[in-house]
DRENPA-3360 file (N, C-alpha, C; in nm, 2 decimals, always signed):
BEGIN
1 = XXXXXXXX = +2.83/+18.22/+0.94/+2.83/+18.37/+0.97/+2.77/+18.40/+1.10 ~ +2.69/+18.31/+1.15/+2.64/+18.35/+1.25/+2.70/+18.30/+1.37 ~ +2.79/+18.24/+1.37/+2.92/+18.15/+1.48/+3.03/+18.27/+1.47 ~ +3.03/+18.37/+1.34/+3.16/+18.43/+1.34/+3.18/+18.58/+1.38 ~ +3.03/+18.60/+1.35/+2.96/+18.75/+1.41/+2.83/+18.71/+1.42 ~ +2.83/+18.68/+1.53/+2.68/+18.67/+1.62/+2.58/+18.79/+1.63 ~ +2.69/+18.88/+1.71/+2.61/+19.01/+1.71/+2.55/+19.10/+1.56 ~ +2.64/+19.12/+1.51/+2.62/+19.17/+1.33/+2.50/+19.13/+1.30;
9 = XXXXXXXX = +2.49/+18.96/+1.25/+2.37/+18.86/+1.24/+2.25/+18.87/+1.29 ~ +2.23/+18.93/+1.46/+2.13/+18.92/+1.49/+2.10/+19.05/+1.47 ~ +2.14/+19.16/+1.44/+2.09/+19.26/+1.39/+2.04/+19.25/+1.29 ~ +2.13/+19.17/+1.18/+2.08/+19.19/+1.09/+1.94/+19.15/+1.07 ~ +1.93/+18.99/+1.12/+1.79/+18.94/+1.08/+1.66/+19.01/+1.17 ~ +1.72/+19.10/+1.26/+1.62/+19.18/+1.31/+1.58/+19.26/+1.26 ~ +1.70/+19.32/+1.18/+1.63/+19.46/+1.07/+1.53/+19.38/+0.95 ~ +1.61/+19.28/+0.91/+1.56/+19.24/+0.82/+1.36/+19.16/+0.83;
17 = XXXXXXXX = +1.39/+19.13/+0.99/+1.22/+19.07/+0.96/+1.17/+19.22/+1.01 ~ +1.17/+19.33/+1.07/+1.10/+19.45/+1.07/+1.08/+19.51/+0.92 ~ +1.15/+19.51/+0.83/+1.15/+19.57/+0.70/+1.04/+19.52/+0.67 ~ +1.04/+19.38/+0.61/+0.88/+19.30/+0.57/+0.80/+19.33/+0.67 ~ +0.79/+19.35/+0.78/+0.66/+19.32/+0.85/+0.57/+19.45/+0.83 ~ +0.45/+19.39/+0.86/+0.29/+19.52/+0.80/+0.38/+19.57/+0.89 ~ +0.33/+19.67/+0.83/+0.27/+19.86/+0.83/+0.21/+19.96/+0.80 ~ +0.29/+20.06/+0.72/+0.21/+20.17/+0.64/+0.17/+20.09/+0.48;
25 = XXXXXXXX = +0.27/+19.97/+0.45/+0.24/+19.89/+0.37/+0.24/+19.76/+0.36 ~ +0.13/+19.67/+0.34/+0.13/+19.54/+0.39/+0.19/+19.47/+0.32 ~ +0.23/+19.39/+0.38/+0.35/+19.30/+0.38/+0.30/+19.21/+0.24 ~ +0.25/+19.17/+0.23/+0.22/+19.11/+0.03/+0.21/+19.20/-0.05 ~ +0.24/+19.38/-0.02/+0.33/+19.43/-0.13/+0.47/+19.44/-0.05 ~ +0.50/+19.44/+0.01/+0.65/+19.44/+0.05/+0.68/+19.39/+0.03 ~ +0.62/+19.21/+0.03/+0.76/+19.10/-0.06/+0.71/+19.11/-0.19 ~ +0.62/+19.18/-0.28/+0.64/+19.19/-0.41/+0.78/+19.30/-0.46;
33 = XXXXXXXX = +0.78/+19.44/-0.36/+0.88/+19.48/-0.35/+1.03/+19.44/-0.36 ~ +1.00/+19.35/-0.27/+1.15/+19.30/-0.27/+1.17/+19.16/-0.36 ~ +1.06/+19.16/-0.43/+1.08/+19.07/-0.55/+1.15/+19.13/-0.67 ~ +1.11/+19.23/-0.69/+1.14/+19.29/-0.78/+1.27/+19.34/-0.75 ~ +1.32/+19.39/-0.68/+1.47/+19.42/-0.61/+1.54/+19.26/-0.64 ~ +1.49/+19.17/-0.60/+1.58/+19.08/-0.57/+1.62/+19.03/-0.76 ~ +1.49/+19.06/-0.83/+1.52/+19.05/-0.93/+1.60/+19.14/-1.02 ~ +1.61/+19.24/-0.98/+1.70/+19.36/-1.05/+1.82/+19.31/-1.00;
41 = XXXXXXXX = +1.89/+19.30/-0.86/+1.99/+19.28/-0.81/+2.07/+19.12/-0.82 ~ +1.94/+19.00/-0.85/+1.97/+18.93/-0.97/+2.02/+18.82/-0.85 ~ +1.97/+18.84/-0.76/+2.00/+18.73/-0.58/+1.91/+18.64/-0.58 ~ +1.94/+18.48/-0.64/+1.88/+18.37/-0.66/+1.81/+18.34/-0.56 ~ +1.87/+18.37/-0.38/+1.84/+18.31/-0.33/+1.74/+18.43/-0.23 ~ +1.75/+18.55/-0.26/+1.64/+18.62/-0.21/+1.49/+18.61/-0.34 ~ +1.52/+18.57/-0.45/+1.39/+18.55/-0.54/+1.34/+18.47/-0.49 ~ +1.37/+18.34/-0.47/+1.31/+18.24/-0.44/+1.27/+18.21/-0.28;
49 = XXXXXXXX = +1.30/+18.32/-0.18/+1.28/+18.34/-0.07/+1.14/+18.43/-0.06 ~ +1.13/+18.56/-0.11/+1.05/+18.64/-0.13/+0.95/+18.63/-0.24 ~ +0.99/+18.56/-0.35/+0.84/+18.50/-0.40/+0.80/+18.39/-0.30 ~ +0.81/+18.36/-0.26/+0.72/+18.23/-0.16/+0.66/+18.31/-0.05 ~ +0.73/+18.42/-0.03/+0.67/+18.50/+0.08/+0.56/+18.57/+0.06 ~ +0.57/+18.64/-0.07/+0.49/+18.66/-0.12/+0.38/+18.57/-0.16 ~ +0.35/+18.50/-0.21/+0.26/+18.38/-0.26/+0.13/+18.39/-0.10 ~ +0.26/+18.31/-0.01/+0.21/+18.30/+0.19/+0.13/+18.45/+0.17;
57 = XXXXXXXX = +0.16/+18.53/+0.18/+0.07/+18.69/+0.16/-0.01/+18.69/+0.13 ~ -0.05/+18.58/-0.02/-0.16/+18.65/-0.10/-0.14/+18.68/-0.22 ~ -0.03/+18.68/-0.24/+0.02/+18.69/-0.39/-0.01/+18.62/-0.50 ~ -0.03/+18.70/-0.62/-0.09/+18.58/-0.71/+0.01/+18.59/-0.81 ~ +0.01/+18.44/-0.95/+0.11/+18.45/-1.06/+0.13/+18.60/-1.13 ~ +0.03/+18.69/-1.12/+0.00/+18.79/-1.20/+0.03/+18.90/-1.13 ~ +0.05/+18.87/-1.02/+0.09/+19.02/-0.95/+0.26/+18.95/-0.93 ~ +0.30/+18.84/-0.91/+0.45/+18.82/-0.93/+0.51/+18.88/-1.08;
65 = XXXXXXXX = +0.44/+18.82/-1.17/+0.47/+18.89/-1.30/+0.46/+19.03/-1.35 ~ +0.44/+19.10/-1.28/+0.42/+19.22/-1.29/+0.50/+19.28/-1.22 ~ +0.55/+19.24/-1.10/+0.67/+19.28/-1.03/+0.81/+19.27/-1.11 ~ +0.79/+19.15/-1.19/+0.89/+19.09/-1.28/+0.91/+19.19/-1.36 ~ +0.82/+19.28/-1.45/+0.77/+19.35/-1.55/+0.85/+19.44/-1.49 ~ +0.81/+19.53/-1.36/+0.87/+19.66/-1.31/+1.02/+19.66/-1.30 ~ +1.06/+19.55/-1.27/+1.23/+19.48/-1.24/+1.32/+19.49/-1.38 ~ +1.24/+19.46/-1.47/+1.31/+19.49/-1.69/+1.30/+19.63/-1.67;
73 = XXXXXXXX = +1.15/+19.68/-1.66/+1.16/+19.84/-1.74/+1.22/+19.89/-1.61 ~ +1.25/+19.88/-1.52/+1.39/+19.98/-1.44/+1.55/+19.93/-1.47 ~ +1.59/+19.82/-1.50/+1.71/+19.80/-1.52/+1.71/+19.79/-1.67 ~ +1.57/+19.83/-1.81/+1.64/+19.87/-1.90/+1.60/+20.00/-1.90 ~ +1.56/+20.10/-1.82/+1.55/+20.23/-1.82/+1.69/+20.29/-1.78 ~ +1.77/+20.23/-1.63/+1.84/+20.23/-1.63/+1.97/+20.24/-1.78 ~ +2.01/+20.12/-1.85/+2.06/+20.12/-1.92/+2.04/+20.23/-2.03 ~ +1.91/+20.30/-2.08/+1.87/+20.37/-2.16/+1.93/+20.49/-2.08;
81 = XXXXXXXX = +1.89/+20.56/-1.98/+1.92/+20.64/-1.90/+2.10/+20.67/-1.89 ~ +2.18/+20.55/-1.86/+2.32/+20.55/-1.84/+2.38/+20.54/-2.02 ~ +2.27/+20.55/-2.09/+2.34/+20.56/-2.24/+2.41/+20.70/-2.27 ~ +2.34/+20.80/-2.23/+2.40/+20.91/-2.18/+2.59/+20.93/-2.16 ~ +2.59/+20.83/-2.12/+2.74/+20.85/-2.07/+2.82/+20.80/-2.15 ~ +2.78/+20.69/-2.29/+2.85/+20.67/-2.38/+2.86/+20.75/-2.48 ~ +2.76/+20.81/-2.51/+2.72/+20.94/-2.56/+2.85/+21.11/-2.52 ~ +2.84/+21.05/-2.40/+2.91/+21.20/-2.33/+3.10/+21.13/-2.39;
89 = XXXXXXXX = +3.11/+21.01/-2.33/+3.27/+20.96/-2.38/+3.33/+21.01/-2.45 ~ +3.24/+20.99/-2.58/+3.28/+21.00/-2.73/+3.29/+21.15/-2.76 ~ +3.25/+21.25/-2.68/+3.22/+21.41/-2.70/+3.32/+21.49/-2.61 ~ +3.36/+21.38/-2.56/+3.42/+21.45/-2.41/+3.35/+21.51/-2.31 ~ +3.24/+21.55/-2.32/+3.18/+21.60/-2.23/+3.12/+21.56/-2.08 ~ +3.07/+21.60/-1.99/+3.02/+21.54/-1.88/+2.91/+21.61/-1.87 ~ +2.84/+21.51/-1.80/+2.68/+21.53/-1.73/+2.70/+21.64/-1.63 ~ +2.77/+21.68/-1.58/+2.79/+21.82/-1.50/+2.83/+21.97/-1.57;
97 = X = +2.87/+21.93/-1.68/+2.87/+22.05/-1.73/+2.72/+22.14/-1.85;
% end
């Protein structure tokens, strides 16, 4: 990808190392952040990227697992949340009315 759009690429990895880098929030919660993302979104190869990054941070087993923890109760809140709409199917109705 990077032979095929060069330009695209190097934007990207530039957005991408400014996102993690300190700031208003330091960067061993930011890769716990995006652990948990990577875990919701279910990307093998950003989990195992960004837990190691995290770890290099300062990160410990117990704050990975906890990230882990936030990653279930959003994607089954989600689900519980979007039950609504199986709910609405069956009635005909919509969430807008």
């Amino acid at each position: 990808m990077e032979n095929l759009a060069p330009q695209a690429m190097k934007a990207f990895w530039a957005f991408d190392r400014a996102a993690v880098a300190d700031g208003a929030i330091r960067v061993k919660y930011k890769e716990l952040i995006a652990v948990a993302v990577a875990l919701t979104t279910q990307c093998p190869y950003c989990i195992e990227i960004h837990s190691a990054n995290a770890r290099k941070a300062g990160a410990t087993e117990a704050e990975l697992v906890e990230a882990a923890m936030i990653a279930a109760a959003l994607r089954a809140g989600a689900a519980v949340t979007h039950g609504t709409h199986a709910l609405m199917a069956e009635t005909g109705t919509s969430l807008n009315q």
